[in-house]
PQR file of N, CA, C, O and H, with PARSE charges and radii, in Angstrom:
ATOM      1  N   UNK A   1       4.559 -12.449   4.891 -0.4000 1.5000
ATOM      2  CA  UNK A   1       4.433 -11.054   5.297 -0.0000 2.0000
ATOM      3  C   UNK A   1       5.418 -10.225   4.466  0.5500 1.7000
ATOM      4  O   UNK A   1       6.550 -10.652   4.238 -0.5500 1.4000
ATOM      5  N   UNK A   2       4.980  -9.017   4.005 -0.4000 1.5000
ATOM      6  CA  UNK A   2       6.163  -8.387   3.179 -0.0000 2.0000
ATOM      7  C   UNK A   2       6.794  -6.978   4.214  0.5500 1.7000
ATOM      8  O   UNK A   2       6.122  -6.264   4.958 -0.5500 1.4000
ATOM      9  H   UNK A   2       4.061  -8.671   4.191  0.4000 1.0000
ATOM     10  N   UNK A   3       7.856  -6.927   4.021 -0.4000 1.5000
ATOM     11  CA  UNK A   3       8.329  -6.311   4.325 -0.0000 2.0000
ATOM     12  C   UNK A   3       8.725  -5.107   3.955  0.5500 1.7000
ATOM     13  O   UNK A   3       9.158  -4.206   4.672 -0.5500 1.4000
ATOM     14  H   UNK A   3       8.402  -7.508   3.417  0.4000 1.0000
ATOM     15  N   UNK A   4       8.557  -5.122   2.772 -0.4000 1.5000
ATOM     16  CA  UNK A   4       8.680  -3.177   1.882 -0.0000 2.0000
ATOM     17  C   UNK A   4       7.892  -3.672   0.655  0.5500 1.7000
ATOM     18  O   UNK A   4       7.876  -4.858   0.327 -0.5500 1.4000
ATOM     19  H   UNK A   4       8.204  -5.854   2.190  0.4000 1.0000
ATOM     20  N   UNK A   5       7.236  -2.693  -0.008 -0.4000 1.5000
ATOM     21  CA  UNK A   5       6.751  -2.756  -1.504 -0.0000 2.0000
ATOM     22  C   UNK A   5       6.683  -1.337  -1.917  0.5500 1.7000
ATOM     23  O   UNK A   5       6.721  -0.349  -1.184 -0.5500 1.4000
ATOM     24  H   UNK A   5       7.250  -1.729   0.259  0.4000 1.0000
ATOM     25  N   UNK A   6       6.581  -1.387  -3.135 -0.4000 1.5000
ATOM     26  CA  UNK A   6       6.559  -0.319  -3.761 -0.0000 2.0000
ATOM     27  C   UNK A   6       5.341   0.024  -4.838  0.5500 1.7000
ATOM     28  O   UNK A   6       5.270  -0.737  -5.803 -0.5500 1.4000
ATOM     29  H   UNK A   6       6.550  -2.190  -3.730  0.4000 1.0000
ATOM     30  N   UNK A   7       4.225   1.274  -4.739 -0.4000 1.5000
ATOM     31  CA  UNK A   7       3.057   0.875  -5.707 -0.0000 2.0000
ATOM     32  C   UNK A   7       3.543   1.833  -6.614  0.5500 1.7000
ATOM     33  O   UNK A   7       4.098   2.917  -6.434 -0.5500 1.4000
ATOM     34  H   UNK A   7       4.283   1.892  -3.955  0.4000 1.0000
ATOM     35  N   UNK A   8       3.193   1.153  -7.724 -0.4000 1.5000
ATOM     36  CA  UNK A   8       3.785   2.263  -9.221 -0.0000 2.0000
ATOM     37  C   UNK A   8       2.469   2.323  -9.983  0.5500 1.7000
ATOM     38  O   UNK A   8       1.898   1.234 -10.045 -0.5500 1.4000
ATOM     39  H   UNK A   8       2.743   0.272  -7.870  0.4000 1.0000
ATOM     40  N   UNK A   9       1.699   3.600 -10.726 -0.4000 1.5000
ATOM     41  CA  UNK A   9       0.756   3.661 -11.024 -0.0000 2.0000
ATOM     42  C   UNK A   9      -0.330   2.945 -11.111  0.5500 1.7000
ATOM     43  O   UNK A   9      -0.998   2.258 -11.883 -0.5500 1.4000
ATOM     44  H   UNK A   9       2.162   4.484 -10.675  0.4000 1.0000
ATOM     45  N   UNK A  10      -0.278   3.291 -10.192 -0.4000 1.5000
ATOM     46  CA  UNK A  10      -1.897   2.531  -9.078 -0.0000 2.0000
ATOM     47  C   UNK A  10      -2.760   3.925  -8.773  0.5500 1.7000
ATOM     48  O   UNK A  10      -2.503   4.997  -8.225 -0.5500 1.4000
ATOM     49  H   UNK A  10       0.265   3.849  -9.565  0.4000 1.0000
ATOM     50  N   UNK A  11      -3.635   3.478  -9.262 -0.4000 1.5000
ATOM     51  CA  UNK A  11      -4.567   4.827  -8.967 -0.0000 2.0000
ATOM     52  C   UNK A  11      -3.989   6.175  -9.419  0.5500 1.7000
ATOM     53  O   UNK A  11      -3.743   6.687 -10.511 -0.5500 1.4000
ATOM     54  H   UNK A  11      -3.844   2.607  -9.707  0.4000 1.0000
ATOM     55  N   UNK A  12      -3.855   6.601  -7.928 -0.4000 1.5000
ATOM     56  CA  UNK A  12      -3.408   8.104  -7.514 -0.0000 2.0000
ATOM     57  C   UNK A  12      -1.581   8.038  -7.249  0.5500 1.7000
ATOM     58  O   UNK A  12      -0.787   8.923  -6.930 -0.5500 1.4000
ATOM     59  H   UNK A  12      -4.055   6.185  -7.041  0.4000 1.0000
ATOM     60  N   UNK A  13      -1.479   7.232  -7.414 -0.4000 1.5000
ATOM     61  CA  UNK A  13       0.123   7.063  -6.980 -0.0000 2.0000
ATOM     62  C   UNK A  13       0.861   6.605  -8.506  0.5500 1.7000
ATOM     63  O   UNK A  13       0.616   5.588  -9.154 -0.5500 1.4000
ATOM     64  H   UNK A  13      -2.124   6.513  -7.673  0.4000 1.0000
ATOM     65  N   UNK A  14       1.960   7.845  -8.880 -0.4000 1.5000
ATOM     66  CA  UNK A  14       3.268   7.685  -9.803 -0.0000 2.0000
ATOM     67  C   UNK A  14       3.799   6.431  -8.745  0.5500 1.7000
ATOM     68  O   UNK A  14       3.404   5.273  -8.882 -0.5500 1.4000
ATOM     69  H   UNK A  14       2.159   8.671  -8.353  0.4000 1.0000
ATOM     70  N   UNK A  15       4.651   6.810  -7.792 -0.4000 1.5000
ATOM     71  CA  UNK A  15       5.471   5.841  -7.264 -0.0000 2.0000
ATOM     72  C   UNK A  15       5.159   5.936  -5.536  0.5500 1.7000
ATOM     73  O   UNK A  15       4.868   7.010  -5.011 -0.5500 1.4000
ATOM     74  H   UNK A  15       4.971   7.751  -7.681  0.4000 1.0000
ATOM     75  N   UNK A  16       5.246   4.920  -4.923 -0.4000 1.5000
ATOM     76  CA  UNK A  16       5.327   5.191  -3.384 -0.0000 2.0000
ATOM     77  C   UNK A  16       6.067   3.682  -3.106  0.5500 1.7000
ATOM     78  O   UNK A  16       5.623   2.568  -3.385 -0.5500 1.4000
ATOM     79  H   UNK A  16       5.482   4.047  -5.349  0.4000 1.0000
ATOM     80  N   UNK A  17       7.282   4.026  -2.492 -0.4000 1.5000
ATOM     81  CA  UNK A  17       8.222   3.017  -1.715 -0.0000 2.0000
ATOM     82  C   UNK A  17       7.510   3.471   0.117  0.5500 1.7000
ATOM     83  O   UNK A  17       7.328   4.532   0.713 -0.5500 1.4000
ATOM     84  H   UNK A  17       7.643   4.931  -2.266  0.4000 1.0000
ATOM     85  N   UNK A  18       7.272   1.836   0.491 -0.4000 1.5000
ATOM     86  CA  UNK A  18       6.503   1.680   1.723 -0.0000 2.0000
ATOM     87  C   UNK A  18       7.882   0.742   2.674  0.5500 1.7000
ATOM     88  O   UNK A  18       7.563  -0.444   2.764 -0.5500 1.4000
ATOM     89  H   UNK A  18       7.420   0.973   0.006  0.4000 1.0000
ATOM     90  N   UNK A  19       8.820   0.949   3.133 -0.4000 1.5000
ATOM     91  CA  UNK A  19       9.701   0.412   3.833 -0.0000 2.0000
ATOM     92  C   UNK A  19       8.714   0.172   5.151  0.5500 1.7000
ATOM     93  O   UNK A  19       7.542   0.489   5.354 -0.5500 1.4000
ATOM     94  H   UNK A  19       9.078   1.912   3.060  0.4000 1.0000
ATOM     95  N   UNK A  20       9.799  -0.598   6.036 -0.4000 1.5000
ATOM     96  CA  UNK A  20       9.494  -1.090   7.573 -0.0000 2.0000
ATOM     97  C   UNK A  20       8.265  -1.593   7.953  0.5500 1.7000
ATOM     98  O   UNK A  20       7.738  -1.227   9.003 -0.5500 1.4000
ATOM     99  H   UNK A  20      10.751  -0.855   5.871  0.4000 1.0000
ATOM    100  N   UNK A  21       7.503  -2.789   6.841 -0.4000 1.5000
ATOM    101  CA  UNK A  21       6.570  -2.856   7.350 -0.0000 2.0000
ATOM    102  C   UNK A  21       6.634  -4.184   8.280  0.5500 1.7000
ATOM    103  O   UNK A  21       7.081  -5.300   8.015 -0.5500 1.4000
ATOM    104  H   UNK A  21       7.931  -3.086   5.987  0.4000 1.0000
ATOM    105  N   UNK A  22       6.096  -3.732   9.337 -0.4000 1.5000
ATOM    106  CA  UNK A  22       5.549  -4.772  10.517 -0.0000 2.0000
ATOM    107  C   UNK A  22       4.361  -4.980  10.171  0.5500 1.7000
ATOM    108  O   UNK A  22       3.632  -4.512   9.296 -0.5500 1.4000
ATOM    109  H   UNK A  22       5.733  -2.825   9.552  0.4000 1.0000
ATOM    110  N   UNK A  23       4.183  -6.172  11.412 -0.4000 1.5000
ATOM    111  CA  UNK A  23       3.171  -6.564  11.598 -0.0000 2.0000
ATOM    112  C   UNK A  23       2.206  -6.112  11.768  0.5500 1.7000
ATOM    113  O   UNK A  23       1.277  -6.891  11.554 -0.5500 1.4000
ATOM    114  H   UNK A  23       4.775  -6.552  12.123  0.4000 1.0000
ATOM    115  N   UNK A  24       1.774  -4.607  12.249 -0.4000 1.5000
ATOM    116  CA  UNK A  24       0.519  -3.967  12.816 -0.0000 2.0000
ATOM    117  C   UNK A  24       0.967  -3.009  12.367  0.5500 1.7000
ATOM    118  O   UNK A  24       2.111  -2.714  12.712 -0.5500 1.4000
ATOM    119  H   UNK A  24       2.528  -3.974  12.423  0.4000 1.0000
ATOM    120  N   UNK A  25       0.174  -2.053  11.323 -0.4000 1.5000
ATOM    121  CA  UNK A  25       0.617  -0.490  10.766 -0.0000 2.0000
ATOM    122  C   UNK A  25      -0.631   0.226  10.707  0.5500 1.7000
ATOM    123  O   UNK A  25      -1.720  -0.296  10.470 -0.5500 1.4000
ATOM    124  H   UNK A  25      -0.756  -2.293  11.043  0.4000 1.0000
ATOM    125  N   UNK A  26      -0.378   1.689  10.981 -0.4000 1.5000
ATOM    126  CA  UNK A  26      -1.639   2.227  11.291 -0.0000 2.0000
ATOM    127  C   UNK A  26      -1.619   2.984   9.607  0.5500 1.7000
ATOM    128  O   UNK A  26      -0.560   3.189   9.014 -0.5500 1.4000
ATOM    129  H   UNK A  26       0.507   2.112  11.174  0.4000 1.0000
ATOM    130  N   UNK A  27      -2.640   3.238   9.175 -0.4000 1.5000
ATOM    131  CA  UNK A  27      -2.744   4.002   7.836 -0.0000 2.0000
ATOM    132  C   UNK A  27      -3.916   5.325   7.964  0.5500 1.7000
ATOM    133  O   UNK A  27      -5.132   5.152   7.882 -0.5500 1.4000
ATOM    134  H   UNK A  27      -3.500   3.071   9.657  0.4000 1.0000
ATOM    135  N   UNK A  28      -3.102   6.931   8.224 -0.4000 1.5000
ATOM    136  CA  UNK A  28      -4.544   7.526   8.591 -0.0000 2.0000
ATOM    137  C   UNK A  28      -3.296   9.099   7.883  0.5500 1.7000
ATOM    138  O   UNK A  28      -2.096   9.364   7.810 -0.5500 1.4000
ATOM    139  H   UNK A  28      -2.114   7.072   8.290  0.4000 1.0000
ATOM    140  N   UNK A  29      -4.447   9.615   7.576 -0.4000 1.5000
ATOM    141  CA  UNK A  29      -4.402  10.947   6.729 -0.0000 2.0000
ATOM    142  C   UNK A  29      -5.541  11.633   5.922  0.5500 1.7000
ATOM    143  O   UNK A  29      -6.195  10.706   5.445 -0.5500 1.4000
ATOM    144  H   UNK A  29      -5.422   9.400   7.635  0.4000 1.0000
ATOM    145  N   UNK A  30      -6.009  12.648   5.597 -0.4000 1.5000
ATOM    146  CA  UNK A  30      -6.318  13.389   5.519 -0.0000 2.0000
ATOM    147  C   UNK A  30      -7.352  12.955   4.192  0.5500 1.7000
ATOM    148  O   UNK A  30      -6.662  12.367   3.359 -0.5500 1.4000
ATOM    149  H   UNK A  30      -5.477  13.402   5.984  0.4000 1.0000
ATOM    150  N   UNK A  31      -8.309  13.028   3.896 -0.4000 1.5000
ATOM    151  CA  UNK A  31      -9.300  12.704   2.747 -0.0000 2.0000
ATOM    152  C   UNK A  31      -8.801  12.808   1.319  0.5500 1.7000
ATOM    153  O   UNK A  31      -8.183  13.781   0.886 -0.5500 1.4000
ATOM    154  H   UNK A  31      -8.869  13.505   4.573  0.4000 1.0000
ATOM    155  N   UNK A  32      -9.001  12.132   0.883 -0.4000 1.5000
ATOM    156  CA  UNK A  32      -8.083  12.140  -0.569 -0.0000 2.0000
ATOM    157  C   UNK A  32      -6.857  12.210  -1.041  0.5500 1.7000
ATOM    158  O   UNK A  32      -6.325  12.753  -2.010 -0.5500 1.4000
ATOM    159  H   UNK A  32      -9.504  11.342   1.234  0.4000 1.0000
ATOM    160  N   UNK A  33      -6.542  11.603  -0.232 -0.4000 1.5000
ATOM    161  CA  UNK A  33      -5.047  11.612  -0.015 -0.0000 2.0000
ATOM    162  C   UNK A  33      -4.292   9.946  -0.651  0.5500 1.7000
ATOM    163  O   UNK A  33      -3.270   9.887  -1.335 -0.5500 1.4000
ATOM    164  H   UNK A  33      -6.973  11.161   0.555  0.4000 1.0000
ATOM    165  N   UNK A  34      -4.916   9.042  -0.308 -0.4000 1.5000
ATOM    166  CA  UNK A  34      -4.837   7.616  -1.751 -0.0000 2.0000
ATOM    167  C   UNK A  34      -4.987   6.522   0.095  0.5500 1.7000
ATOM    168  O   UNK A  34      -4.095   5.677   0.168 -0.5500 1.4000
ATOM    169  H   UNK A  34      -5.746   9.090   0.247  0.4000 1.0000
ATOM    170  N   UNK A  35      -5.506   6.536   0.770 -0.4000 1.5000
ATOM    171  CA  UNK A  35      -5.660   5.539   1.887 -0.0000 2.0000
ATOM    172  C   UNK A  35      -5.983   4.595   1.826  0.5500 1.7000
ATOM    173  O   UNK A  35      -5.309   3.680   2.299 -0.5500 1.4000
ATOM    174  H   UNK A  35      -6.231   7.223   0.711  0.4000 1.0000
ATOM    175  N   UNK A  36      -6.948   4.421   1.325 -0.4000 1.5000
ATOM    176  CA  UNK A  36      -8.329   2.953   0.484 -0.0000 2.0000
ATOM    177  C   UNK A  36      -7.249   2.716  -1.065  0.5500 1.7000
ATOM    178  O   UNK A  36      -7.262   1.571  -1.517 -0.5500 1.4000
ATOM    179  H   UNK A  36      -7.496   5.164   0.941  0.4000 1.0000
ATOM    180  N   UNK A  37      -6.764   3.296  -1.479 -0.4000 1.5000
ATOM    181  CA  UNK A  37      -6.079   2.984  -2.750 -0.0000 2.0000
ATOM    182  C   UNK A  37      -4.765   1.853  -2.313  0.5500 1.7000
ATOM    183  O   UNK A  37      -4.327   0.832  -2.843 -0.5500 1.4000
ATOM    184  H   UNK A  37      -6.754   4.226  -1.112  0.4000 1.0000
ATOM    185  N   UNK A  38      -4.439   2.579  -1.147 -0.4000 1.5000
ATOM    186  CA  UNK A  38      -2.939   1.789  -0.748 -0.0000 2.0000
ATOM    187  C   UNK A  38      -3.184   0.515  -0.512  0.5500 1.7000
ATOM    188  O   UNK A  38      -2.491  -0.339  -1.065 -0.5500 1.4000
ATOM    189  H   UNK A  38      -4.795   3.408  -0.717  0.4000 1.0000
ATOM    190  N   UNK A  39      -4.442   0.088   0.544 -0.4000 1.5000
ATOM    191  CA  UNK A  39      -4.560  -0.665   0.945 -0.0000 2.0000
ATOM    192  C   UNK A  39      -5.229  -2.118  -0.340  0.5500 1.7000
ATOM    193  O   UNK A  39      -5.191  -3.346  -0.426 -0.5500 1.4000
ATOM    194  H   UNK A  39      -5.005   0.781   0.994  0.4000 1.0000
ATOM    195  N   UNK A  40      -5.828  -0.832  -1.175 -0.4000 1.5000
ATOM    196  CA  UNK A  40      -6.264  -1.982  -2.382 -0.0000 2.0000
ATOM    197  C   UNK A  40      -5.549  -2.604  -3.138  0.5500 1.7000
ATOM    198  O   UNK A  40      -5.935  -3.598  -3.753 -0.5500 1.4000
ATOM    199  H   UNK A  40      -5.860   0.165  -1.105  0.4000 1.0000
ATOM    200  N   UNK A  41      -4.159  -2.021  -3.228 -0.4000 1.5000
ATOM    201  CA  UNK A  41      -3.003  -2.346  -3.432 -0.0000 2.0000
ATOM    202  C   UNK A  41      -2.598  -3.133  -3.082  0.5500 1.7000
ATOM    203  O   UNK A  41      -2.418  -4.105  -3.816 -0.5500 1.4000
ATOM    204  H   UNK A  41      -3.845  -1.213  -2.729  0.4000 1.0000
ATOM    205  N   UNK A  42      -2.169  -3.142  -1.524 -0.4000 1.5000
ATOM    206  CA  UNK A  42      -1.876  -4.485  -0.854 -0.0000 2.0000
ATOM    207  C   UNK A  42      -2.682  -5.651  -1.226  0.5500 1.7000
ATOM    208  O   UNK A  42      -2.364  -6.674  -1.833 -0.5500 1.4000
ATOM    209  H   UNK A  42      -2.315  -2.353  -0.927  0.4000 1.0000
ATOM    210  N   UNK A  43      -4.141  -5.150  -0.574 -0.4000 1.5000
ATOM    211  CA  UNK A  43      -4.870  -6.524  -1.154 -0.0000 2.0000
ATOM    212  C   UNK A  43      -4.725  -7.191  -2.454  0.5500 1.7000
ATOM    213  O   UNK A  43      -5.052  -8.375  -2.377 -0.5500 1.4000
ATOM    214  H   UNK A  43      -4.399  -4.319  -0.081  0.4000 1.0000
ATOM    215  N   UNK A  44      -4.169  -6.659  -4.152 -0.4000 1.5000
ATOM    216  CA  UNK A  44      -4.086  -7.096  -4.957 -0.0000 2.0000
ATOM    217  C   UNK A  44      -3.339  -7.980  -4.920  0.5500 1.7000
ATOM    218  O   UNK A  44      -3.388  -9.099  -5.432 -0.5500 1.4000
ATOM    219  H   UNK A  44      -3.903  -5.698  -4.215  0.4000 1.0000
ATOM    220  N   UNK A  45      -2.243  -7.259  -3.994 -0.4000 1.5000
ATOM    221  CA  UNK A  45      -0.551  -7.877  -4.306 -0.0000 2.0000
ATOM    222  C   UNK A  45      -1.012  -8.769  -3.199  0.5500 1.7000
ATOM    223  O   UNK A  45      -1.166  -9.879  -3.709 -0.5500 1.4000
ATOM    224  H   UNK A  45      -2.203  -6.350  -3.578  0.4000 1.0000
ATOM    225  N   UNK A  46      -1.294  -8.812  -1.979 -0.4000 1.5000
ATOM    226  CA  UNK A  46      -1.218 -10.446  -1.480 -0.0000 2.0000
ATOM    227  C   UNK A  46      -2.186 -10.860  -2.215  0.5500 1.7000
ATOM    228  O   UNK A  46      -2.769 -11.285  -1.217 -0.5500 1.4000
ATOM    229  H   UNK A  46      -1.169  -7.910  -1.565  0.4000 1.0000
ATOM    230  N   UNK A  47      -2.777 -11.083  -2.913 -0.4000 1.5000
ATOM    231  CA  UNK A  47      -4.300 -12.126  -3.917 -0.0000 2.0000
ATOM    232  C   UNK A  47      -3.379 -12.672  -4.837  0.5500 1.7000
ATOM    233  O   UNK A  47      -3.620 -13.835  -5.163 -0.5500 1.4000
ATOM    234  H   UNK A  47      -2.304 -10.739  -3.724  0.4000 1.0000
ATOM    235  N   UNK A  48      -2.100 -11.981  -5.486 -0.4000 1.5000
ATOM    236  CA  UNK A  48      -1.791 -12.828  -6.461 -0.0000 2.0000
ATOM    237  C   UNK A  48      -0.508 -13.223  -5.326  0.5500 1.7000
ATOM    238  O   UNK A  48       0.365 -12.546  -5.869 -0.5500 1.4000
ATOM    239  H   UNK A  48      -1.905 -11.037  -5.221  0.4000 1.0000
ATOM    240  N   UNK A  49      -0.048 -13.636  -4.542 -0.4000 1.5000
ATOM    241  CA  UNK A  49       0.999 -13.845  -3.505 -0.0000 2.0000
ATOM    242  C   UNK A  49       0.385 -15.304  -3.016  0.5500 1.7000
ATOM    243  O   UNK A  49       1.234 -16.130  -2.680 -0.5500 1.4000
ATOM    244  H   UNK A  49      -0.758 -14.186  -4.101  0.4000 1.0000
ATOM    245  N   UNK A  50      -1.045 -15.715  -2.939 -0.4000 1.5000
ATOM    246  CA  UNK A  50      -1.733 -16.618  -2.685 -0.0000 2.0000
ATOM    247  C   UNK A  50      -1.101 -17.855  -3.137  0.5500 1.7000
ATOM    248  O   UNK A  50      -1.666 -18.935  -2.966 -0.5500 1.4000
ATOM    249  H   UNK A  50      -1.734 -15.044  -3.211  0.4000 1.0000
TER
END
């Protein structure tokens, strides 16, 4: 389980530091805003974490 990451030009995102992550996190905001990006993110980074 990670606990902070940081996505660096990924998509729509220069930089985003993601601290405190638990176990259960809700991800919700406003349309076009990078939501589905973040999460594709994660999914990359745990695929190569495998």
């Amino acid at each position: 389980m990670f606990k902070c990451i940081t996505v660096k030009n990924f998509r729509c995102f220069e930089e985003i530091p993601i601290d405190n992550i638990e176990r259960v996190n809700l991800i919700g905001g406003i349309n076009n805003v990078g939501k589905t990006a973040l999460l594709e993110a994660i999914f990359l980074l745990k695929s190569l974490n495998a």
